[in-house]
TORMI-475775 format. One line per field, with one value per residue: residue number from 1; x, y, z of N, C-alpha, C, O in turn; residue in one letter. Coordinates in nm, 2 decimals, padded with zeros to 4 digits. Example, Ala and Ser with C-alpha at 12.3 -4.5 7.8 and 13.67 -1.06 7.14 Angstrom:
% residues 2
num: c(1,2)
nu: c(01.32,01.28)
nv: c(-00.57,-00.22)
nw: c(00.78,00.71)
cau: c(01.23,01.37)
cav: c(-00.45,-00.11)
caw: c(00.78,00.71)
cu: c(01.32,01.29)
cv: c(-00.33,00.00)
cw: c(00.78,00.79)
ou: c(01.42,01.34)
ov: c(-00.33,00.11)
ow: c(00.85,00.80)
residu: c(a,s)
END
This chain:
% residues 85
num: c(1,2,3,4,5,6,7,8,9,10,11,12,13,14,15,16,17,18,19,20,21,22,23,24,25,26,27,28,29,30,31,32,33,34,35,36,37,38,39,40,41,42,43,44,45,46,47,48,49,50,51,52,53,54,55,56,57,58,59,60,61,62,63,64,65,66,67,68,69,70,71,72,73,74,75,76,77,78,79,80,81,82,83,84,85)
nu: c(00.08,00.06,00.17,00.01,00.15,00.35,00.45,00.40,00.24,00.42,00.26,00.08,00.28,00.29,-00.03,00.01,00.19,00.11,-00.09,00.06,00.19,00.00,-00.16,-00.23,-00.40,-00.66,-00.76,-00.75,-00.84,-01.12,-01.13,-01.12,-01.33,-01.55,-01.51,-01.63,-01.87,-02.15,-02.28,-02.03,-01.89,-02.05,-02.03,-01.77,-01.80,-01.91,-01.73,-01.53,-01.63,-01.61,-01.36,-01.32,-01.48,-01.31,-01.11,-01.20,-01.23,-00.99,-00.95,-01.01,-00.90,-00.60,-00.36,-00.11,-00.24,-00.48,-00.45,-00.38,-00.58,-00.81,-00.72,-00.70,-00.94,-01.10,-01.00,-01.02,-01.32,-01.32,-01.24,-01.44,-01.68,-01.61,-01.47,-01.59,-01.72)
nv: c(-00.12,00.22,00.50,00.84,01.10,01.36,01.63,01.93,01.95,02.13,02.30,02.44,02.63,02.90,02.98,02.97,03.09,03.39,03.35,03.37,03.59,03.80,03.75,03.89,04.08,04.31,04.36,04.17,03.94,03.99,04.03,03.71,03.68,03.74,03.67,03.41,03.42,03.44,03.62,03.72,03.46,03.45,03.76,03.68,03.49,03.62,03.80,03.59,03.56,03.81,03.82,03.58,03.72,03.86,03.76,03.64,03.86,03.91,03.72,03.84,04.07,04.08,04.27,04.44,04.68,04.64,04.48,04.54,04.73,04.57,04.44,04.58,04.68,04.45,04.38,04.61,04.58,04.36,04.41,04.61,04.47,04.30,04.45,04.57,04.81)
nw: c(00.00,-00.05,00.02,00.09,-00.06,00.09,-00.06,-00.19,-00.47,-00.78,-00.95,-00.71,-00.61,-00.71,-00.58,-00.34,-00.26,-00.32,-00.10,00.11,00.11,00.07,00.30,00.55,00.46,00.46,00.22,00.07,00.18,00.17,-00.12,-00.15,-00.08,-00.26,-00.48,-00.46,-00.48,-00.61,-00.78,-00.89,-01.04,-01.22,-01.35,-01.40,-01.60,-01.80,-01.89,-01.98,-02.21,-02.33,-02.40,-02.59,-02.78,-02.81,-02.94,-03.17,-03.34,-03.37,-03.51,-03.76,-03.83,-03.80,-03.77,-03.57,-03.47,-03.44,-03.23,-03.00,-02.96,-02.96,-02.73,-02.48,-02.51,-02.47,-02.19,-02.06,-02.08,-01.92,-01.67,-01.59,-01.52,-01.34,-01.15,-00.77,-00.70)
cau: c(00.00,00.17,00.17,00.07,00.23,00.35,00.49,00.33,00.27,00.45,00.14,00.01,00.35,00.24,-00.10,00.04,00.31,00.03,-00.14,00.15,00.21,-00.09,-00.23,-00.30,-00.47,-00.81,-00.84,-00.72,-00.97,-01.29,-01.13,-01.15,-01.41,-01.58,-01.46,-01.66,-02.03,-02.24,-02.26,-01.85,-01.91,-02.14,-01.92,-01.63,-01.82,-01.99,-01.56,-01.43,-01.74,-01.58,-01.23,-01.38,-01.53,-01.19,-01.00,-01.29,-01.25,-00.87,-00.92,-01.07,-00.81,-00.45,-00.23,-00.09,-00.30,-00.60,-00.43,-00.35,-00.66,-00.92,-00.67,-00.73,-01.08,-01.16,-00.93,-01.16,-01.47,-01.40,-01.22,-01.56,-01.75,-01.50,-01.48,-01.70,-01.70)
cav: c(00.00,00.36,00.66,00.95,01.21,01.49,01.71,02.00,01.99,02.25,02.36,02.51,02.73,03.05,03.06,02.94,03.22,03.48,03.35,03.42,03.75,03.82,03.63,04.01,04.19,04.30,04.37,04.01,03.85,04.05,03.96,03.58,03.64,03.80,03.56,03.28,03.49,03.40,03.74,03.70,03.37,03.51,03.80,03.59,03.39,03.77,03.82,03.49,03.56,03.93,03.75,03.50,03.77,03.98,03.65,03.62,03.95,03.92,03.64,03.91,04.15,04.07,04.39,04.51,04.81,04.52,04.37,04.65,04.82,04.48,04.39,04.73,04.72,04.33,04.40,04.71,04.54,04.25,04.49,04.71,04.36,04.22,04.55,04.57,04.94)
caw: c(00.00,-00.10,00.13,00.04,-00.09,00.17,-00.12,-00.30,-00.62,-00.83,-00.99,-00.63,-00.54,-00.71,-00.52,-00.18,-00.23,-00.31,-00.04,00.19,00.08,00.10,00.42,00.68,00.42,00.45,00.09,00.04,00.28,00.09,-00.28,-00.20,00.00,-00.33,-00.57,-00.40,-00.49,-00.74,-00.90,-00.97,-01.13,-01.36,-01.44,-01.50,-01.75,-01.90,-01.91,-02.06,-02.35,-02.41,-02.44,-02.67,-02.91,-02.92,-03.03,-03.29,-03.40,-03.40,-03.64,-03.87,-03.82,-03.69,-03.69,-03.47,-03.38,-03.41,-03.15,-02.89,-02.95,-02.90,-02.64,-02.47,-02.49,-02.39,-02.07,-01.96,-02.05,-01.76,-01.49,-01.51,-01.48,-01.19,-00.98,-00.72,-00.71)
cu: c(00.09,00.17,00.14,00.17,00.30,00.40,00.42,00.37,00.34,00.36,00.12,00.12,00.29,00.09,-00.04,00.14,00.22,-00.06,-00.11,00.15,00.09,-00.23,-00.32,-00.34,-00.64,-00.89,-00.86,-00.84,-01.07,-01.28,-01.15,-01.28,-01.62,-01.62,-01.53,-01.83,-02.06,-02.24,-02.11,-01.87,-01.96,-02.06,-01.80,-01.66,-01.84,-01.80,-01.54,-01.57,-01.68,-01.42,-01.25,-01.38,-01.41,-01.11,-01.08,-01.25,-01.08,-00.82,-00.89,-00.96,-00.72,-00.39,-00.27,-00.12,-00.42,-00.59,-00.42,-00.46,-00.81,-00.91,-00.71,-00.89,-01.16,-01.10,-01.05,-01.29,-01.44,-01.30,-01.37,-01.63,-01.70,-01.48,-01.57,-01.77,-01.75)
cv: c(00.12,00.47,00.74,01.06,01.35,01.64,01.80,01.98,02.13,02.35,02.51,02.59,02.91,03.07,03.04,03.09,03.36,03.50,03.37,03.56,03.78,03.81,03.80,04.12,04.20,04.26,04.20,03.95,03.88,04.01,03.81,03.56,03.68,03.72,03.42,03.30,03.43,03.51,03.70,03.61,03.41,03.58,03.78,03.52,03.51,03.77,03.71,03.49,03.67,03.87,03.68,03.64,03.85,03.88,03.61,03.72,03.99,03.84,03.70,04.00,04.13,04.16,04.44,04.62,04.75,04.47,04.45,04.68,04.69,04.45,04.44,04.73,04.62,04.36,04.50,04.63,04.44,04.35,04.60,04.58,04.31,04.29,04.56,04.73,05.04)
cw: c(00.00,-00.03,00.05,00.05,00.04,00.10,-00.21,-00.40,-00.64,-00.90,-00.90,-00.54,-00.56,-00.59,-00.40,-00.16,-00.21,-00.17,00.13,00.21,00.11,00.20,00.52,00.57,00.40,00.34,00.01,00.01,00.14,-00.05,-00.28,-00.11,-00.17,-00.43,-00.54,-00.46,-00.63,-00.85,-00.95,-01.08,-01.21,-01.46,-01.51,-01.64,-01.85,-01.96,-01.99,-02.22,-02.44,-02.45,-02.61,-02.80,-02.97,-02.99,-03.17,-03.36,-03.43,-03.51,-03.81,-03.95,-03.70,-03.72,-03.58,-03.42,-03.30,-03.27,-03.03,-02.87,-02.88,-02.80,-02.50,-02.43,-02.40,-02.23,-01.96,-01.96,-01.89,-01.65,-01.48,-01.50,-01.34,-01.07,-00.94,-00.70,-00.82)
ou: c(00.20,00.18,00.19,00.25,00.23,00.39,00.38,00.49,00.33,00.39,00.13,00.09,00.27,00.09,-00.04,00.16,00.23,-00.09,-00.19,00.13,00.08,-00.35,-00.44,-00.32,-00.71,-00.99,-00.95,-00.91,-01.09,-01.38,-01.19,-01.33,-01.73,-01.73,-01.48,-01.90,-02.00,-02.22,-02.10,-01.88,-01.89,-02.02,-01.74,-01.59,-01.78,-01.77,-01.52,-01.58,-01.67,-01.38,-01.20,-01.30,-01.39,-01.04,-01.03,-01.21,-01.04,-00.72,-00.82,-00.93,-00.73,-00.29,-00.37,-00.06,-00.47,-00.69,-00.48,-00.49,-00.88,-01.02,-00.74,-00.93,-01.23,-01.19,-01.12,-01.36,-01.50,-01.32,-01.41,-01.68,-01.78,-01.48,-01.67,-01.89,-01.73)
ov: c(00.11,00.55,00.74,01.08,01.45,01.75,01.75,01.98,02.22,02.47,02.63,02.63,03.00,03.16,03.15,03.16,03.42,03.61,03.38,03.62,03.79,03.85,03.80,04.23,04.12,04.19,04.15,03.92,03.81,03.97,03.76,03.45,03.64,03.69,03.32,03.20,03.38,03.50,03.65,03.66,03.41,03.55,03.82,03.51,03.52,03.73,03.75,03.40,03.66,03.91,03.73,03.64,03.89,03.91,03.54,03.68,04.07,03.86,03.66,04.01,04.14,04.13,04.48,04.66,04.77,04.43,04.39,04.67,04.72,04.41,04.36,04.78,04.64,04.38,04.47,04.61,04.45,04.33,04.65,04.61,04.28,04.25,04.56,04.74,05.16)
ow: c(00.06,-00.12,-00.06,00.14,00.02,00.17,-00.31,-00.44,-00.57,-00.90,-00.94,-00.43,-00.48,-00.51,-00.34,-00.06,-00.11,-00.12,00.23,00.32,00.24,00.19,00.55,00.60,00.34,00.33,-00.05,-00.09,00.04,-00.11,-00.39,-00.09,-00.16,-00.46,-00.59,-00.48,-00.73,-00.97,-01.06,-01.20,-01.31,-01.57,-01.61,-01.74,-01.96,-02.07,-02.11,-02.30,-02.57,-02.56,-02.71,-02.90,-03.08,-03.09,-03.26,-03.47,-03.51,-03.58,-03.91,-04.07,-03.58,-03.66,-03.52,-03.32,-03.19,-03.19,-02.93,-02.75,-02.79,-02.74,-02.42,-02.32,-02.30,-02.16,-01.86,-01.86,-01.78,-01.53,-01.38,-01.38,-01.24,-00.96,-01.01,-00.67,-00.80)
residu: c(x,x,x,x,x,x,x,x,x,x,x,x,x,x,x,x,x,x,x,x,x,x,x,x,x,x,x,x,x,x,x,x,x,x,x,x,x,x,x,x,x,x,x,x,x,x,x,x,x,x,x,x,x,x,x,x,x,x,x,x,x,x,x,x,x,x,x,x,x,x,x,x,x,x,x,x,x,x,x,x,x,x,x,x,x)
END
């Protein structure tokens, strides 16, 4: 019979590090406390749809202005979705 494991994966060092660093802050706490809500979920998906449509629309048009400027725009769309503010 095999023991488990006692070793992290390497996968789970960045969040364990973030979650170090980040362990006494309020703002922390309330973002994972945020992140857990059902509205979030939603907006994450509203977000990973406006992603979706700029890589559609990047298909259309790839230069490089294409690319800054859809890039640019998809970004704002999910931080005004994501902020709670």
């Amino acid at each position: 019979m095999r023991r488990p494991s006692t070793r992290t994966p390497l996968s789970e060092w960045p969040r364990r590090a973030l979650d170090w660093l980040c362990a006494g802050r309020s703002d922390y706490r309330s973002f994972q406390e945020r992140k857990r809500s059902h509205i979030y979920r939603h907006h994450r998906a509203y977000c990973l749809y406006a992603w979706v449509g700029a890589a559609g629309l990047l298909l259309v048009c790839g230069g490089l202005g294409c690319l800054v400027t859809i890039g640019l725009v998809a970004t704002l769309i999910c931080f005004m979705l994501l902020d709670e503010d």
